[in-house]
C-alpha positions in Angstrom: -44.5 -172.6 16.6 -41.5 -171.3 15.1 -43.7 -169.5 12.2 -45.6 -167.8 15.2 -41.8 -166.9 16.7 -40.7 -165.8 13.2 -43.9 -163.2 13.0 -43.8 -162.3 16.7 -40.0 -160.8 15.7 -41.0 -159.4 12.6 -43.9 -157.7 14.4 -41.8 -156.2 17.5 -38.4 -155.1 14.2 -41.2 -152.8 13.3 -42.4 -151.8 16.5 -38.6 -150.6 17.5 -38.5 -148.9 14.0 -41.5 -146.8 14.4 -40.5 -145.9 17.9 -37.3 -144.7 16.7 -38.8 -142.6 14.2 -40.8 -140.6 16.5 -39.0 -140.5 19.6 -35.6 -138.3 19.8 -32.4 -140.5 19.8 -30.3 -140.5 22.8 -27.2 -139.6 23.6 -24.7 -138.2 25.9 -23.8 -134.5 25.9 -20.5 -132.5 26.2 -21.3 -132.1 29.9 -22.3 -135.7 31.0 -26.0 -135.3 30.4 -28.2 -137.3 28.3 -29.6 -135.6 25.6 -32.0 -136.2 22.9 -29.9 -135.4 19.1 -31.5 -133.0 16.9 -29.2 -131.4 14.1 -26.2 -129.2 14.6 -26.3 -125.9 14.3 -23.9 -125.2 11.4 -22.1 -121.4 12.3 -20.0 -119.3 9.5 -18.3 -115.6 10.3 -20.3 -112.5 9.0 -18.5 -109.9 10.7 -16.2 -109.4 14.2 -16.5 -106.1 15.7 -15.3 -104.3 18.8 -17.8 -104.9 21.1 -19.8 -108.2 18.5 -19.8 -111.0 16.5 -22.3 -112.1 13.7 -22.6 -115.3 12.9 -24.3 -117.3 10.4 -26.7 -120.2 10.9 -26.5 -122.2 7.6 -28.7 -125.2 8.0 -32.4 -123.0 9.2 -34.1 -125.6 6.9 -33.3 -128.4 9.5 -35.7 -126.7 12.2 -39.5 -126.6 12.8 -40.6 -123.5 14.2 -40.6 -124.6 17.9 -36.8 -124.5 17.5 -34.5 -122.8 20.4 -31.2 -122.0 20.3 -29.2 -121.7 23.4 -25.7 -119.8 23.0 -22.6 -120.0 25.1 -20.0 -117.6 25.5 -16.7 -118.2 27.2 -18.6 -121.2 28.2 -21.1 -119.4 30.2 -24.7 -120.2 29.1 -26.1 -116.8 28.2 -29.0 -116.1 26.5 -31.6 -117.8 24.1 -33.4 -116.7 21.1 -35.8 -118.6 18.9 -35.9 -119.8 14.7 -38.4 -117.2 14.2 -36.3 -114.4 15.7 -33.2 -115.8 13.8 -35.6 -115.5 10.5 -36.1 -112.0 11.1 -32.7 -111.3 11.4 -31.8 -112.9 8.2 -30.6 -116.1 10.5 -27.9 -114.0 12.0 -27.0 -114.6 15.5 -25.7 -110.9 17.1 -23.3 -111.6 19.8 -22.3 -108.5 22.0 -21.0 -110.5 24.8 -22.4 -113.2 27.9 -23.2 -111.2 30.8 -20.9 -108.5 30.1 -20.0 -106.9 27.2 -17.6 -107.7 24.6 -14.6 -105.3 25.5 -11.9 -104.2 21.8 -9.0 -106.7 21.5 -10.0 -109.4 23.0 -10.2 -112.8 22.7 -14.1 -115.0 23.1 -15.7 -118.1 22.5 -19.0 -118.7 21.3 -20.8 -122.1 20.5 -24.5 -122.8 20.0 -27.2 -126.2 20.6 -30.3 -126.1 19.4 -33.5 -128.0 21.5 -37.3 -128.8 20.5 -40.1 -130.3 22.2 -37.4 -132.1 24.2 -34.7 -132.9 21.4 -31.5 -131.2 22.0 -29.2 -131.2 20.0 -24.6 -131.1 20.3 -23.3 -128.0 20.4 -21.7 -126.5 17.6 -18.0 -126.0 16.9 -17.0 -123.4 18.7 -16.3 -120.5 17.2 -13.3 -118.2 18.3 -12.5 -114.8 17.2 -10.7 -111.8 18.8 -13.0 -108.3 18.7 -11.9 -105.3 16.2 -9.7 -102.4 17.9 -12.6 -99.9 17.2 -16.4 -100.3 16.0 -17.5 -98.2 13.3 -21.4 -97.0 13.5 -23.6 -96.3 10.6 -26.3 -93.5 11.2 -29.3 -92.7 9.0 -29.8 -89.0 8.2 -32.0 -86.8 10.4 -30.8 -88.5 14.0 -30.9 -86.5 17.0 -27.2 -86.3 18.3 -26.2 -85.1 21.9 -24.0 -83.4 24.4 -23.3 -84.6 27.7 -24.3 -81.4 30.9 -24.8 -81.5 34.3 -27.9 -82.2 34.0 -28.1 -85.2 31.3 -28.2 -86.1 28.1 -29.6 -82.7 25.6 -30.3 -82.6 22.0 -28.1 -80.4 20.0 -29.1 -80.8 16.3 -30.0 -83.6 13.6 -27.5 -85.3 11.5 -27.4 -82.9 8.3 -26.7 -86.5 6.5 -25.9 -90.1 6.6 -22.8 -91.3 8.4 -20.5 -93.6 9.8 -18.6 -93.1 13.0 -16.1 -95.1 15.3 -17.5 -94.8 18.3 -17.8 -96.7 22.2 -21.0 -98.1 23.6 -22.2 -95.7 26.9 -24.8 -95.6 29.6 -27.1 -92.8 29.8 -24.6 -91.0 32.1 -21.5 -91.3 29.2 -19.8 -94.0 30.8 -18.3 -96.6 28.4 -20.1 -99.8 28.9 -17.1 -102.0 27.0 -16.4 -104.9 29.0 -19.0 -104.0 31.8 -21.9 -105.7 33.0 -24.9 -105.5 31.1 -27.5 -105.1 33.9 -25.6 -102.5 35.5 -24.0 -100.8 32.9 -27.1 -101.2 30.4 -25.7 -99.3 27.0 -28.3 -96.5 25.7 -25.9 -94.0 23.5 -22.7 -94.5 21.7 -20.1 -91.4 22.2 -18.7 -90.4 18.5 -14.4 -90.7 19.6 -13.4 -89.6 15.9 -14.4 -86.8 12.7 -16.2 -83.8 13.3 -18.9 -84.6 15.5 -16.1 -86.1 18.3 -17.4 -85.6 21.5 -21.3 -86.3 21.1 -23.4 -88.8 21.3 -25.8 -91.1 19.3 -29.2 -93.2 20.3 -27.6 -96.6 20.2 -30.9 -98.2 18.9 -30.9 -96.0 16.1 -27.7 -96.7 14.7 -26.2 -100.2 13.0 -22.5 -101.2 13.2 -20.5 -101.6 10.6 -16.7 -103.3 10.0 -13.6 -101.5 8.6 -14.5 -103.2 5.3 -17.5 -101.8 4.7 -17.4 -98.9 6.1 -14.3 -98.8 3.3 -16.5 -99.6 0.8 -18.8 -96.8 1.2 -16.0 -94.2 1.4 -15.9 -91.2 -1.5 -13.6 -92.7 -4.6 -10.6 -90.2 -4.9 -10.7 -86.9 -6.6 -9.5 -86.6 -9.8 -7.8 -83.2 -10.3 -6.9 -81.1 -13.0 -5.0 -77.5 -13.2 -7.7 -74.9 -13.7 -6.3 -71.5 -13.0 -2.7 -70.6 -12.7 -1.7 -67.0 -12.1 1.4 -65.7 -10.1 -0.8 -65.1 -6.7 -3.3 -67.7 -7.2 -3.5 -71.2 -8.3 -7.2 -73.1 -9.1 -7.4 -76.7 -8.7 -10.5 -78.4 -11.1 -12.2 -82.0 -10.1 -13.1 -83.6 -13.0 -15.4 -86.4 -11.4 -18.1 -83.9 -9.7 -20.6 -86.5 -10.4 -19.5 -89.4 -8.4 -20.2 -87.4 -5.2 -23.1 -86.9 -3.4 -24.5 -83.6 -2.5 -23.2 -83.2 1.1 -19.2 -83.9 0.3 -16.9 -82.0 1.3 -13.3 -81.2 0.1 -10.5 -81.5 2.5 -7.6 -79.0 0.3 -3.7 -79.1 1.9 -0.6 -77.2 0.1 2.5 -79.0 1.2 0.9 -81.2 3.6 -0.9 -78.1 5.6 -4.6 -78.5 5.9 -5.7 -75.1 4.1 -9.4 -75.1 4.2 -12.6 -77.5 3.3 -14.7 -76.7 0.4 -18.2 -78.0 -0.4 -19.3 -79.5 -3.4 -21.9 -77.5 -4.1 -19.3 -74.2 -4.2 -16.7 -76.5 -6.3 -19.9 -76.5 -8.9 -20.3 -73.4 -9.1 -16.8 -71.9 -9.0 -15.6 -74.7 -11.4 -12.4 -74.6 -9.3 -10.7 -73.9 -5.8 -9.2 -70.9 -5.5 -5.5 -71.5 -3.7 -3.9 -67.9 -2.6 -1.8 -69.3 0.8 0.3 -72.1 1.4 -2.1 -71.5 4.3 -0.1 -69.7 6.5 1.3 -67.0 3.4 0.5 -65.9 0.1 1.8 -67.6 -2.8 5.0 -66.3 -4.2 5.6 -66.3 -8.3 6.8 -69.3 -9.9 6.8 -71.3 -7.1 5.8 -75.4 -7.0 3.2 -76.0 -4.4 2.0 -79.5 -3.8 -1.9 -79.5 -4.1 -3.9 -82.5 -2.2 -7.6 -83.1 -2.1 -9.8 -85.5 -0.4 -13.4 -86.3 -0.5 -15.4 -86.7 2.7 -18.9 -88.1 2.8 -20.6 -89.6 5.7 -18.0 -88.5 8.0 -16.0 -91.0 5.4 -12.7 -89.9 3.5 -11.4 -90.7 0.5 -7.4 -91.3 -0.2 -5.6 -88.1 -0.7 -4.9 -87.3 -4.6 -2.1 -85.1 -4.8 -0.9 -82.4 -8.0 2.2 -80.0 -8.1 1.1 -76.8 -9.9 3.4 -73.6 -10.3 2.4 -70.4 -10.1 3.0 -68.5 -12.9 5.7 -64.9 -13.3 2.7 -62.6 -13.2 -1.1 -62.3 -12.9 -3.6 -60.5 -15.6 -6.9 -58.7 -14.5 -9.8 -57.9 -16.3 -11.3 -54.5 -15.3 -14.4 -53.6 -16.0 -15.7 -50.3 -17.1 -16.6 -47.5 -14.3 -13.9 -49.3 -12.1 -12.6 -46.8 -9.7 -8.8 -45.9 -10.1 -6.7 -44.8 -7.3 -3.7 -42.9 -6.8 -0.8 -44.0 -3.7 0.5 -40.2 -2.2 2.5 -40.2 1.0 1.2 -44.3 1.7 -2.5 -43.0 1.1 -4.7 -43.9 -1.6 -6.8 -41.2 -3.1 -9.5 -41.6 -6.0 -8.9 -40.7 -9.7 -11.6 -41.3 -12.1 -13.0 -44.7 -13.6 -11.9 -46.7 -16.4 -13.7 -45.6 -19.4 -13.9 -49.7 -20.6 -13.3 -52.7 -20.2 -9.9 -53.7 -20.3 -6.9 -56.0 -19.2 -4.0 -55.5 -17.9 -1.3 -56.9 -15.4 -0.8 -56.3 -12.2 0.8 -57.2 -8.2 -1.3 -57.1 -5.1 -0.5 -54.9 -2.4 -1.5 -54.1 1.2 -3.6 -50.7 2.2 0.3 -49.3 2.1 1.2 -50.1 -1.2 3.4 -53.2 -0.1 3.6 -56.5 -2.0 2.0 -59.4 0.1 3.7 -62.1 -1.8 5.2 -64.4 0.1 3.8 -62.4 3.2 1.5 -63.9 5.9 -2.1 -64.5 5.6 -3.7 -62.8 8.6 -1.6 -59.5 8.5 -2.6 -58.1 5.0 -6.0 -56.4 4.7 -7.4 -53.6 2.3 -5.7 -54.9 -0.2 -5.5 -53.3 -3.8 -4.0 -54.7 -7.5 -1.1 -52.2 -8.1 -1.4 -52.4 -12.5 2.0 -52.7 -14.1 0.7 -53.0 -18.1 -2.1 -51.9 -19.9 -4.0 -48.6 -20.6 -4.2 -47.8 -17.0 -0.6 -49.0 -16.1 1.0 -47.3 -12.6 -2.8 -46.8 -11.3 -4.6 -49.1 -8.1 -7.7 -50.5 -8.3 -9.5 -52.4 -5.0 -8.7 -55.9 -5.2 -12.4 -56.5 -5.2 -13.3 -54.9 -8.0 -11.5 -56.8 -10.6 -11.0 -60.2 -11.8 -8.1 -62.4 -12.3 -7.7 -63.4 -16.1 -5.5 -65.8 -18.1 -2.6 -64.5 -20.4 -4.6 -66.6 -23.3 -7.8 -64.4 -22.6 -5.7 -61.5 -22.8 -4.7 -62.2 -25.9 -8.1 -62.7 -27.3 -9.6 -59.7 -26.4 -12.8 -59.7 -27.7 -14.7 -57.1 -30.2 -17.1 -55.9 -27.5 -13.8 -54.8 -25.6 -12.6 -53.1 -28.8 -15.8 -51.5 -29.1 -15.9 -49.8 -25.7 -12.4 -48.5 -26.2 -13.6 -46.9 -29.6 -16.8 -45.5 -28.5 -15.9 -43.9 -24.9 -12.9 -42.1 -26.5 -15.6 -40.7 -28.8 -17.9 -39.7 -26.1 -14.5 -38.1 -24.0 -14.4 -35.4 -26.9 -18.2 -34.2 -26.2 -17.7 -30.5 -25.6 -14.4 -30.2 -27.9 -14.1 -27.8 -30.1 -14.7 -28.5 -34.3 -11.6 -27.7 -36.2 -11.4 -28.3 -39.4 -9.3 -30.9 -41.0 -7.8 -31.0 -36.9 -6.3 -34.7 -35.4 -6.1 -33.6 -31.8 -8.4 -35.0 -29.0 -11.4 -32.4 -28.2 -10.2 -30.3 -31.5 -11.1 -32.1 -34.8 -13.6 -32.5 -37.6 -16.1 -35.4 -37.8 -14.2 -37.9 -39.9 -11.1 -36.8 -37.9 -13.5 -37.5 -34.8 -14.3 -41.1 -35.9 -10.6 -41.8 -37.3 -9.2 -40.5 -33.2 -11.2 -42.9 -31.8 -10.4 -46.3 -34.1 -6.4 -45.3 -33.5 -7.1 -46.1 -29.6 -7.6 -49.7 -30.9 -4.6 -50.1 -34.0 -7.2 -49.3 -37.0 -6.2 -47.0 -39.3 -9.3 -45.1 -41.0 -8.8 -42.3 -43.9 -9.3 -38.2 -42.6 -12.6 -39.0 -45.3 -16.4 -39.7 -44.3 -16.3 -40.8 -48.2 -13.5 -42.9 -47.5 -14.3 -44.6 -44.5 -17.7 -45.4 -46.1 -16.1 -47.7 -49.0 -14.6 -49.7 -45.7 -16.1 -52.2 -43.3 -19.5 -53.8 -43.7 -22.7 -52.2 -44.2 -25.8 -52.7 -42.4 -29.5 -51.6 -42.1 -30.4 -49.0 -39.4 -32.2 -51.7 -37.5 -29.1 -53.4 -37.3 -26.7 -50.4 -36.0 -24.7 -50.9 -32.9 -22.5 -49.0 -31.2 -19.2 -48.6 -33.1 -21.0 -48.1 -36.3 -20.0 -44.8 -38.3 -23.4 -42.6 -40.0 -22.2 -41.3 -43.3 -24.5 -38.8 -44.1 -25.2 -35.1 -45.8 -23.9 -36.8 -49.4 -20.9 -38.7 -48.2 -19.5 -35.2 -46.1 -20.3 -35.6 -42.9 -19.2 -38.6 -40.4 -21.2 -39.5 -36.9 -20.5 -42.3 -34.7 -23.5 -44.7 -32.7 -22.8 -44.4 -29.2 -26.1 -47.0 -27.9 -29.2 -46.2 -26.8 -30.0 -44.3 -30.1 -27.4 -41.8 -29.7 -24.4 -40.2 -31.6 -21.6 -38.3 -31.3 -20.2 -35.9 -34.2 -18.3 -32.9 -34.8 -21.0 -30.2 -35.9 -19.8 -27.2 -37.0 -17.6 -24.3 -36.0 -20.4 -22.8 -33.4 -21.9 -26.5 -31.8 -18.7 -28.1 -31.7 -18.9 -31.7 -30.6 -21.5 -32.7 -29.2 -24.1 -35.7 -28.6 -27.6 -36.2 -29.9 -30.2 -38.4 -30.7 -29.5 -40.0 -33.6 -33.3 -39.2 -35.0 -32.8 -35.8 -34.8 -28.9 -34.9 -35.1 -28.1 -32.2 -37.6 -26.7 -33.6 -40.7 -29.0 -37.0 -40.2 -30.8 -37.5 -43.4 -29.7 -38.0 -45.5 -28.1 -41.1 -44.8 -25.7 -42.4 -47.2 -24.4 -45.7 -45.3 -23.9 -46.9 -42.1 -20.7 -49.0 -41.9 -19.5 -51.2 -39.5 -15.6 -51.2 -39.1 -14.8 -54.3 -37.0 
C-alpha cells in the first residue's frame, strides 16, 4: 500500500511539473490584477527629442512572434504595436506622446509589458526623460517644400540638397500640433523655424528627426584658411581643405564680425580665393588689420567660425594688358587717349567716375570706377577698373620675357612711317641697326649702332624657329630687320622707303640672310 502511495505521488510531482511548463505562471500585477508572467521588457535610451523618445528593447530574443507590447505614458495606456513591427524598426520603440503629443521641455513617463496567447508579462522600469528644447529634421534631397496661402498648402520648389532643420510638428492648416491632441490636431507638415528656408514647410512623413548630437556630427569641419592675395584695396582669403566639402557648401565670409557675403564652393574652386574689397559697409583702407571669418554651411548645417587677421598692404599693382584703353581726367571728365602698346604693370589707386579715391569710402556710393596709375610706363593715366587685373609686388618683379618682348617689338612697329637717317638714334628718324638698338633700350639692353655687331650677340636660331623679337642680319652683315609675328618685319630701308613693314619673304635686303639672333 505505501509502494502504491509512494508511485501515486511520484506520478501527480510530474503531473504538477508538466503543467507548469506549459501553462503561464501567475501572478499579481502593478494594478491588482492577476496576470500570467512572461519576460520583461528590458528598455535603454536611443535618443530624447522635442516632441519623442526612442527607446531600445534589448531582450527581442525572449519573444515568439505572437508577442504584443502595450506602452504607457504618464500612465495612460496608449497604444500597442507588435515584435514584428518592433523588428522592422530595428526594435526601436518611437514614442511621440499618449493621446497628445509630446510638447519641448517637458517632463514624461513611459513603461512597457509585453502579453502572448494570454501571458502578460510586468511592466518595465519606467523610463523618465524630459523632451529636447527644439527637434532637428533630417530631409533627403529633392523634397517638395511649401508656403502656407489662403488657400492651403502650395509647392514652391525641391530641396536643391540634403538637410537638417529645427523645425515644429503642424496640421495641414500650419498650426503647431506640440502638446495637442492627436485626433484633432493630426500632424501632416513640419514648419522649418530656423536657416534659410525659415518660414516653409516640409511633408512630415518624408522627413526623420534627428538630436543635437548628430545633427552635430554631420556638420561641415571648419575651414582652414590661408592668406592668398594681399593688395592695399583688396585682401584674398585661400581654403586649404576644398576637398572635405561637398559640392553644395557654402561659405558664410564676415570682416570684423559683419556678415559680408556667402560664397559657393564651386566659385572658391575656381577663383582659388575670396576676394575681400569692404569691411562690408566701406572699402578697405591701406595697411589696415581686418579680421577675416569663414564658415562652412552644408545641409542647412554650419561649421565653427575659423577666423584670420590679414593687413592690407601700402599699395596695389596692376597688370595691364596690351590694347587697354587709357584715359585722361579734364574738368572731372574722362576722355580717351590711345591703348597701351603691351603688356605691362604698374601701380595704381582706385577712384570714382570723378577721380576721387574710394578708400575708406562707402560701398554702395562709388560706381564707374577707374585705377588712377601712379608708376610704370603709363604713370598719371586711368584705365576702367574692369579692364585690368590686380597683381602681386613679387610678380612685378618677375616680369616675364614675353612682357619684354612686347615692349621691344611695339616700339619697333611705332616707328613704321619714320623717316631713314643714317647713322640717326631718334624715334621715327634712324638707320636699321639704330632701329633695332631704339627699341631693346625701352627694356635696359644695350645693343652696338652695328647689324655686324649685334649679330656676334644673343643666340642663334633657324628660320623655323624665329619669333618675334628676333633681329634678321642680312645683305652681308649690313643691314638689320626685326620679326614682328605673323611673318613680318620691320626695318629701316633706305633714304626713299623709309621704315616700313613687310613680309619677311619678300622684304628688300632679305637674302641673304647672314643670322638670325635672338637677344633675350
Amino acid at each position: 500500500m505505501n509502494r502504491f502511495i509512494s508511485k501515486a505521488v511520484t506520478f501527480v510531482t510530474m503531473l504538477l511539473m508538466l503543467t507548469a511548463a506549459v501553462m503561464p505562471v501567475q501572478a499579481v500585477g502593478s494594478d491588482g490584477a492577476t496576470v500570467s508572467v512572461l519576460s520583461t521588457p528590458v528598455l535603454s535610451e536611443i535618443a530624447v527629442f522635442s516632441g519623442k523618445f526612442e527607446l531600445k528593447l534589448n531582450n527581442p530574443d525572449d519573444y515568439d512572434k505572437e508577442t504584443v507590447f502595450e506602452i504607457a505614458v504618464d500612465g495612460e495606456k496608449t497604444f500597442r504595436t507588435t515584435i514584428e513591427k518592433l523588428a522592422g524598426k530595428n526594435y526601436v520603440f518611437e514614442i511621440t506622446g499618449g493621446t497628445s503629443y509630446f510638447a519641448p521641455e517637458t517632463k514624461h513617463t513611459v513603461r512597457v509589458r509585453a502579453s502572448a496567447d494570454g501571458a502578460v508579462s510586468a511592466w518595465s522600469k519606467t523610463f523618465t526623460a524630459v523632451t529636447a528644447e527644439k527637434t532637428i529634421y533630417y530631409s533627403a534631397k529633392g523634397r517638395t517644400y511649401y508656403k502656407l496661402t489662403k488657400s492651403g498648402m502650395v509647392r514652391v520648389d525641391e530641396l536643391e540638397d540634403a538637410g537638417y532643420f529645427t523645425a515644429v510638428l503642424c496640421d495641414v492648416y500650419g498650426n503647431n500640433c506640440e502638446g495637442k491632441n492627436k485626433k484633432t490636431n493630426p500632424a501632416k507638415f513640419i514648419l522649418i523655424t530656423e536657416g534659410e528656408l525659415k518660414g516653409y514647410y516640409l511633408n512630415v512623413s518624408l522627413v526623420r528627426r534627428k538630436t543635437a548630437a548628430q545633427a552635430a556630427a554631420a556638420a561641415p569641419v571648419k575651414p582652414k584658411l590661408t592668406e592668398a592675395f594681399n593688395s592695399a584695396d583688396k585682401l584674398g582669403i585661400g581654403i586649404s581643405n576644398l576637398s572635405d566639402y561637398r559640392d553644395a557648401t557654402v561659405f558664410n565670409v564676415y570682416v570684423d564680425g559683419k556678415k559680408l557675403k556667402t560664397v559657393k564652393l564651386e566659385a572658391v574652386k575656381r577663383d582659388g580665393y575670396i576676394s575681400i574689397y569692404s569691411d562690408p559697409a566701406k572699402y578697405l583702407k591701406k595697411s589696415t588689420s581686418y579680421k577675416i571669418s569663414v564658415e562652412a554651411v552644408s545641409r542647412q548645417l554650419t561649421s565653427a567660425k575659423t577666423t584670420k587677421t590679414l593687413t592690407t598692404g601700402s599699395t596695389t599693382y596692376f597688370r595691364l594688358k596690351k590694347g587697354i584703353t587709357l584715359y585722361t581726367l579734364k574738368n572731372g571728365k574722362f576722355k580717351s587717349n590711345g591703348t597701351t602698346a603691351y603688356q605691362t604693370f604698374g601701380e595704381g589707386i582706385r577712384v570714382d567716375a570723378a577721380g576721387k579715391a574710394i578708400a575708406g569710402r562707402s560701398a554702395g556710393s562709388v560706381s564707374g570706377t577707374y585705377v588712377k596709375l601712379t608708376s610704370g610706363d603709363y604713370k598719371g593715366s586711368y584705365v576702367k577698373a574692369s579692364s585690368v587685373y590686380r597683381t602681386t609686388k613679387a610678380a612685378t618683379q618677375v616680369i616675364t620675357r614675353q612682357i619684354k618682348i612686347d615692349k621691344v617689338v611695339a616700339y619697333a612697329m611705332a616707328n613704321v612711317g619714320g623717316a631713314y637717317v643714317s647713322c640717326g638714334t631718334r624715334f621715327r628718324a634712324t638707320d636699321c641697326s639704330g632701329l633695332t638698338m631704339l627699341a631693346y633700350q625701352q627694356i635696359g639692353v644695350s645693343l652696338p649702332h652695328s647689324a655686324y655687331g649685334q649679330m656676334l650677340l644673343g643666340k642663334r636660331v633657324s628660320a623655323s624657329e624665329m619669333q618675334p623679337g628676333d633681329i634678321i642680319v642680312a645683305n652681308g652683315y649690313n643691314h638689320a630687320m626685326m620679326y614682328v609675328g605673323n611673318g613680318m618685319v620691320v626695318h629701316a630701308m633706305n633714304w626713299r622707303d623709309g621704315i616700313r613693314m613687310q613680309a619677311a619673304s619678300t622684304a628688300m635686303y632679305y637674302n641673304p640672310v647672314n643670322a638670325i639672333v635672338r637677344i633675350i
